[in-house]
C-alpha positions in Angstrom: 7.4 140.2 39.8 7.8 144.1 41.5 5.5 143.0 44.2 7.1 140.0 44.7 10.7 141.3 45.1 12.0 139.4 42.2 15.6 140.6 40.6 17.2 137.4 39.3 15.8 134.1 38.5 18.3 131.2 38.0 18.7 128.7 35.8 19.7 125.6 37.5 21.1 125.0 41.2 24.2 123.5 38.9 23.6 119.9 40.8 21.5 118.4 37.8 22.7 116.4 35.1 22.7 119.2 32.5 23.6 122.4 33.7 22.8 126.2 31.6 22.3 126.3 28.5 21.2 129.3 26.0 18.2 127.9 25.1 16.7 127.9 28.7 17.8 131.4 28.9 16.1 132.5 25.7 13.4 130.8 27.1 13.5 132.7 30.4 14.4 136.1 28.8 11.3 135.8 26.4 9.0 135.3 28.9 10.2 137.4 32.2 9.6 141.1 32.5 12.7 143.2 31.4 13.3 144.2 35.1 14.0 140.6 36.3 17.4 139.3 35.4 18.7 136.2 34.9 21.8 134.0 36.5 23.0 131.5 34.4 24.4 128.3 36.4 25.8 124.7 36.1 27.9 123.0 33.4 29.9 126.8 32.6 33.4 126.1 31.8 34.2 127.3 28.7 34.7 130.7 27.1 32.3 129.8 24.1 29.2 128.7 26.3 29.9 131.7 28.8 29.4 134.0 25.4 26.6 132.0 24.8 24.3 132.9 28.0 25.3 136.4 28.0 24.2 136.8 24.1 20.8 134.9 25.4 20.6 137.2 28.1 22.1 136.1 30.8 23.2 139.0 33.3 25.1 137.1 35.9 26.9 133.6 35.5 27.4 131.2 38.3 30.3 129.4 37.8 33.2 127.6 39.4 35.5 127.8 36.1 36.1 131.6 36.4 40.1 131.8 36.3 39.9 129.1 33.0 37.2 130.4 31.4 38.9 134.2 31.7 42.1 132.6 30.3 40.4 131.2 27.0 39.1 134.3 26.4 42.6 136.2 27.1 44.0 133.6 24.5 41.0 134.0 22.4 40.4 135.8 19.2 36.9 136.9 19.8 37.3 140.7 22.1 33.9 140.4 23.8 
């Protein structure tokens, strides 16, 4: 992946039917080098599956639900 110039690989272009999910980043995490990162994309619009791809190893989320999904967590118990 170095010599390819590689530093994020996503999960979905967020246009499919299903979008991210922490399975398919487990998935990619297990099987990508530790220097390639991964974006997690499509279907994020809650708090709890946000958590979710980070704690799979997601680095970056793409996600159009931002300002909502920061709210539930301001209103949320969990301090992430």
């Amino acid at each position: 992946y170095g010599a390819s110039g590689i530093d994020f690989l996503k999960t979905s272009t967020g246009y499919a039917e299903k979008g991210a999910t922490a399975e398919a980043v487990r998935i990619m995490r297990n099987n990508l080098p530790s220097q390639v990162q991964i974006k997690a994309s499509g279907g994020i619009r809650t708090y709890e599956l946000a958590q979710q791809l980070i704690d799979a190893g997601a680095r970056r989320l793409g996600c159009s639900a931002s300002v909502a999904i920061v709210n539930q967590q301001l209103t949320s118990k969990t301090d992430y």
